[in-house]
N, C-alpha and C positions, 0 to 999 in steps of 0.2 A: 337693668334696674339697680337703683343704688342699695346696700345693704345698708341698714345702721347701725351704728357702734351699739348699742344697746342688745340688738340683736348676733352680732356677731360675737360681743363676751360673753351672752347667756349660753351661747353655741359650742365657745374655748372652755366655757367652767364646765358644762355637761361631758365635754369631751374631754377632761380632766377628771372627773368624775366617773366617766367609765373607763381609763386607763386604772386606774386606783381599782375599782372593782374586778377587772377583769385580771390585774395582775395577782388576786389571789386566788382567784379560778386559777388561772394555768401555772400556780406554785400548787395547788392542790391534785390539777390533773396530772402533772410531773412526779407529786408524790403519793399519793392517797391511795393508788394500788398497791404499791410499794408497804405502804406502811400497813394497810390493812388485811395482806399477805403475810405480814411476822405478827400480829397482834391475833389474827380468827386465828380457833381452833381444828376448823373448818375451813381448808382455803377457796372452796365454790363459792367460798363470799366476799373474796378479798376485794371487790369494789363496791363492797355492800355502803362503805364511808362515803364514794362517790355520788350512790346511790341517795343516800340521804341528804347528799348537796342539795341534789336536783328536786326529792321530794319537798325539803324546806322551801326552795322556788316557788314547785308547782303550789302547794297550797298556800301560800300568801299570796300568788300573783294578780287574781282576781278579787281578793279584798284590799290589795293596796292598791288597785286601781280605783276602787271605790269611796276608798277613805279619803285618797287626795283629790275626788272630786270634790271632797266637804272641805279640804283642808289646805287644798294647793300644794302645786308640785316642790316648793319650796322648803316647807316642813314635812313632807312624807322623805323627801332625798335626805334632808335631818336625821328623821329616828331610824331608817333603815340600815345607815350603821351602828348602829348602838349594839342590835344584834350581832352584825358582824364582827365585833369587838369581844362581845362573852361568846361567840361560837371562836372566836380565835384563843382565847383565856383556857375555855373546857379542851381544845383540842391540843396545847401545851400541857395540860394537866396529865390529860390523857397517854398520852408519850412516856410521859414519866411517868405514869403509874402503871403501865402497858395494858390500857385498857380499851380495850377493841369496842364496847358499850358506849362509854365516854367519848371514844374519839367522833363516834356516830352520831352523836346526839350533837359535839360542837360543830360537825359537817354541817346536820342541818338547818342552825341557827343560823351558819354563815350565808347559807341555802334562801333565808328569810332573805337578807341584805341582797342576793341577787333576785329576788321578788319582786322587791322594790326597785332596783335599780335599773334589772331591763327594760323601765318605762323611761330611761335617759333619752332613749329615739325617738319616743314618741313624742317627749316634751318639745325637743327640735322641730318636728312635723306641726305641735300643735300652734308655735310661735311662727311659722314659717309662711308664708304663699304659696300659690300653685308654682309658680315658677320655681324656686328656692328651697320647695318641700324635698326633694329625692338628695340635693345637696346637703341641706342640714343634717340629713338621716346619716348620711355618710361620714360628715365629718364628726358626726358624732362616735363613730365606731372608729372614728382613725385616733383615737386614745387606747383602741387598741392594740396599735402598734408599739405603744411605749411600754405595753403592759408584754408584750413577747421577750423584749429584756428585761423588764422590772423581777415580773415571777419565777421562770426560771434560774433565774442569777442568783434572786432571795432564794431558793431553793437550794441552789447547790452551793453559795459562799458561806449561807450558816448552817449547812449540814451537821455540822461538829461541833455548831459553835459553844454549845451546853455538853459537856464533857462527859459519854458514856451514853447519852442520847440522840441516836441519830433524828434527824430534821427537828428535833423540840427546838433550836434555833430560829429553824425558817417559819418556823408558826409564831412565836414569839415577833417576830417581824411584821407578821399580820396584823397586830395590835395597832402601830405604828402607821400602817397603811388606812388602817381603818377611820382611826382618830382624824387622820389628814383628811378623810373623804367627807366627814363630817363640817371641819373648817372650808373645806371649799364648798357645798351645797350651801350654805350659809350666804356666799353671797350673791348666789344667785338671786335675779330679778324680775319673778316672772310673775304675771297678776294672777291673782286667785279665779278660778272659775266665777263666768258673770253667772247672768240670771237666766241666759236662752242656752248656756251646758248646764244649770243646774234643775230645772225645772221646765226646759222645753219642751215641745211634742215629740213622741217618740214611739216606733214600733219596737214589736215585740222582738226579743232574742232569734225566738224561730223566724222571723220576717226576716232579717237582717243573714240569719244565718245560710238561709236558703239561694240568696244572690250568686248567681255564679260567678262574680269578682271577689267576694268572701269567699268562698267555697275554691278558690285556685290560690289564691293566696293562701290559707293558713293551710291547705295540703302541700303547698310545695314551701310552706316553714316548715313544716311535721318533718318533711323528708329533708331539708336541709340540714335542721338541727341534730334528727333520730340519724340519720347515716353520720354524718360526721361525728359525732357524740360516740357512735355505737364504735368505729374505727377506733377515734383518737383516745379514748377511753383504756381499750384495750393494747394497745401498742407499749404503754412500758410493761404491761406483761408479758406480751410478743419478744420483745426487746432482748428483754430479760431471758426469757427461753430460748435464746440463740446466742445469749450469751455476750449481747455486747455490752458496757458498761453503762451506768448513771448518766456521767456525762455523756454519751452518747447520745441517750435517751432526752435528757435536757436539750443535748442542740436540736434534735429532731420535733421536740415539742417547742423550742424556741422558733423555728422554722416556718412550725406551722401554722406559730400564733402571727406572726407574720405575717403569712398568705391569706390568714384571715381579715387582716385588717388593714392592711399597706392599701390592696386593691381602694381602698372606702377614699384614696385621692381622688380619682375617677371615677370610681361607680355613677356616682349621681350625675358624671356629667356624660357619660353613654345613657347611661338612661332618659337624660332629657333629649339626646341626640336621637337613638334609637329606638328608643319607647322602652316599657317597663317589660314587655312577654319575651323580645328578645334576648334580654340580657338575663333574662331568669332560665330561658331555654338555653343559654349559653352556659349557665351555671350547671344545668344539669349533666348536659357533654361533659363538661370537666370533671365532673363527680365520676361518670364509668372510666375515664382516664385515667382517675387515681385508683382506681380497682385492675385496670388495667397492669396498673406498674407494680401495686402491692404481688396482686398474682405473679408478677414476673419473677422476682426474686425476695430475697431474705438479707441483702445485704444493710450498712447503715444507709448507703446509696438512695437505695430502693426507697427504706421508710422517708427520708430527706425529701425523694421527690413525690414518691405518694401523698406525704403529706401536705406536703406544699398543694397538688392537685384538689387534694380535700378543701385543703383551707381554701382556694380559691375559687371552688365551685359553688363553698358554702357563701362565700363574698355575696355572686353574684345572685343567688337564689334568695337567699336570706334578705340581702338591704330589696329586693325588688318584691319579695313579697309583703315586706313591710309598705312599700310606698303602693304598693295594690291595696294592701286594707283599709288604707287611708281614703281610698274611693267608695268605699263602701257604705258611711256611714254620714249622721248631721249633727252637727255640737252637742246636742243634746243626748246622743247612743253615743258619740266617743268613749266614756269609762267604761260600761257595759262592754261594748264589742272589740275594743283593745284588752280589755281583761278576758274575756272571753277568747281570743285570739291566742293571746299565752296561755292561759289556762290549758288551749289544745296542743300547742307547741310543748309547755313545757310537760305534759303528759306523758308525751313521745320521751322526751330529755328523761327523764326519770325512767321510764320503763327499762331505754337502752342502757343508761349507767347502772341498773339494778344486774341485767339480765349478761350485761357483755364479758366479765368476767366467767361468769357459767358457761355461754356459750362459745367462750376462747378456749375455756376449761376442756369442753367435752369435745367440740368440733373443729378448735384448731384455727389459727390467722385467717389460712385460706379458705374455710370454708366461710369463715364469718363474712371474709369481702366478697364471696360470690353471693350470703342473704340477701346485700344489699343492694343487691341489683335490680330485683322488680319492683322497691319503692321508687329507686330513681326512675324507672320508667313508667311509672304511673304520673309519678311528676310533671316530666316532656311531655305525655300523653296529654295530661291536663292542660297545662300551658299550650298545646300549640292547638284543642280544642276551642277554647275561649279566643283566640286568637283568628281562628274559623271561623268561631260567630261572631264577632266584633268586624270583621270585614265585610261578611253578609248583613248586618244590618246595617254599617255604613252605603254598601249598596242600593238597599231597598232604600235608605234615603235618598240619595242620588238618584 
C-alpha cells in the first residue's frame, strides 16, 4: 500500500518532535541524580527532581489528552513546550542558586512538556491504517535515537559551560531545545478531531477498562516503563558508588538510549510479521536478561550491556503494548482511554523515579534488579495468557 507524502512528513515532524523531547529527558536522567545529590539535605531524595519529572507527566497526561481532543493535536504539541521552556529557565536558576526546591519544581514543569508529548505515538496511530498503525508508532519513537546523542553530549559538553556551575550549561541548552520543538509542531498537518471522535457513542471507562486487550497492554506498559525507569533511574547513582566517572555514566545512558530506540526500525515490522503478543513476550525475556547481566557484575561492561538489555526489552514491550491499546477502543473513547492508558503508565513512571533513589539507598543495585523480577513476570504471564485465549476462540470459530 502506497504511503502519502502528507502522511509520511506528519510522521518525520512527530518524530522530530520526539527526538527534541526525549533529548531532554535523558540529559536529565544522565544528570538529575547527580545534581539532586549535591543540592538535598537529605540524600534519600536525591532523585526526588526526577521524581517530579515524572509527576509533572503523570498529572497532565490525561488532561492533555482531553484538551486536544477540543483543540487538535496541532496546538496542544504547541503549548506543551512553553512549559518545557520555563521548567528549563527555573532549573538553570536553580543550579545557581543551589536550590534543591527550585530545581524540583523546573523538573516538574518540564514533566508537563512530556505529558503532552508522549501522545507523539498516538498521533501517528491515529493518522495511520491498520496496516501502517504498528510502523508509524515506531518510527515515531526512532527520534529517539537522535535524542541518545543529542542529551547526553548536551549534558556533558556544557558541564562547565557557566563557570563555577556544574550542568547550569546543560540546562541552559534546554531552552534552546525547547523553543525548536515548538517550531516544528507548528508545522505539523493534522485535522482537528471530526464530529464521530468528538461527540460519538461511547462506553464507559469501566467498560473499556475491563477488556482483556486493555488490561494486557497497559500492564505490560506499567512494567515496561516502571522496570526500566526504576534501573536506569538509579544507575548513575550505582555508577557513582563504584566509582566510575560521569562520562562513563553518560556513555552508558547514551547506550541505553539507543537500545531504546534504534530497535523502533523494526519493531513495527515484526510485529506486523509476527503479531503484537509475540514481540512483547519477546520484550519481556529481555528485560530478565538485563537483570541477568546487571546481577552479574559491577563493571562499566556490565552496566553497557545491561542497559542495552533494558533498553531493548523496553523497545519491544512498550511500542507492542502501545499498538494493543490501540485495539481496544472506537474514535470516539480514543482521548479517554489513551489518556487513561498513560495516566496508569505514567503512575508506575513516577512512583519508580520517586522511590528508586531510596531503595538503591537502603537495598543496594542488586537487590533493586532482583525487585524487578516479579513485575516482569507478571508481564509474560499476561501476554502469553491472552495469547491462550485468542487462539481458543479462534478455534471455537473454526
Amino acid at each position: 500500500m502506497a504511503i502519502s507524502p502528507s502522511l509520511r512528513r506528519n510522521v518525520l515532524i512527530l518524530s522530530g518532535c520526539q527526538a527534541l523531547m526525549l533529548s531532554g529527558s535523558s540529559l536529565m536522567i544522565a544528570t538529575s541524580a547527580l545534581i539532586g545529590f549535591s543540592l538535598a539535605e537529605d540524600k534519600l531524595w536525591a532523585t526526588l527532581p526526577i521524581g517530579c519529572l515524572f509527576l509533572g507527566t503523570l498529572l497532565s497526561t490525561y488532561p492533555a489528552s482531553m484538551i486536544m481532543k477540543r483543540i487538535g493535536r496541532r496546538a496542544g504539541f504547541m503549548i506543551g513546550p512553553i512549559f518545557g521552556v520555563a521548567g528549563a529557565v527555573l532549573t538553570l536558576v536553580a543550579i545557581m542558586d543551589q536550590s534543591f526546591a527550585l530545581f524540583s519544581a523546573g523538573s516538574f514543569l518540564i514533566g508537563v512538556l512530556n505529558g503532552v508529548g508522549y501522545y507523539y505515538r498516538f498521533a501517528a496511530a491515529d493518522i495511520s491504517d491498520d496496516v501502517y498503525r504498528s510502523r508509524a508508532i515506531s518510527w515515531v519513537l526512532v527520534g529517539g535515537v537522535l535524542a541518545a546523542f543529542i542529551g547526553p553530549n548536551l549534558a556533558n559538553f556544557n558541564r562547565d559551560l557557566i563557570s563555577g556551575y556544574p550542568f547550569a550549561g546543560s540546562y541552559a541548552s534546554l531552552i534552546v531545545v525547547y523553543a525548536l520543538s515548538i517550531g516544528l509542531a507548528s508545522r505539523l498537518d493534522i485535522p482537528k478531531p471530526g464530529a464521530a471522535e468528538r461527540a460519538g457513542r461511547q462506553r464507559s471507562l469501566w467498560e473499556i477498562a475491563r477488556q482483556p486487550t486493555f488490561l494486557v497492554a497497559v500492564v505490560s506498559a506499567m512494567v515496561a516503563y516502571g522496570v526500566m525507569n526504576l534501573v536506569m533511574t538509579s544507575t548513575p547513582l550505582a555508577m557513582a558508588g563504584h566509582n566510575h566517572s560521569f562520562s562513563d555514566t553518560a556513555v552508558v545512558i547514551q547506550w541505553h538510549v539507543i537500545a531504546m530506540f534504534t530497535p523502533s526500525f523494526f519493531t513495527g515490522h515484526l510485529i506486523a510479521r509476527f503479531g503484537t503478543l509475540r514481540v512483547m513476550a519477546a520484550g519481556a525475556i529481555v528485560l530478565f536478561a538485563s537483570v541477568a547481566v546487571a546481577l552479574h557484575g559491577i563493571s562499566v561492561t556490565h552496566f553497557v550491556v545491561a542497559l542495552i538489555f533494558l533498553g531493548l526489552g523496553w523497545n519491544f514491550l512498550f511500542i507492542g503494548a502501545t499498538h494493543l491499546v490501540t485495539q481496544s477502543y472506537v474514535p470516539a473513547e480514543k482521548a479517554k482511554t489513551q489518556g487513561l492508558n498513560d495516566l496508569l503508565v505514567f503512575s508506575t513512571v513516577a512512583l519508580t523515579a520517586l522511590t528508586s533513589g531510596m531503595v538503591h539507598e537502603i537495598a543496594g543495585w542488586e537487590m533493586l534488579n532482583e525487585l524487578v523480577l516479579p513485575a516482569i513476570g507478571v508481564a509474560l504471564g499476561a501476554i502469553l495468557l491472552l495469547g491462550w485465549f485468542r487462539r481458543q476462540s479462534e478455534a471455537r470459530v473454526v
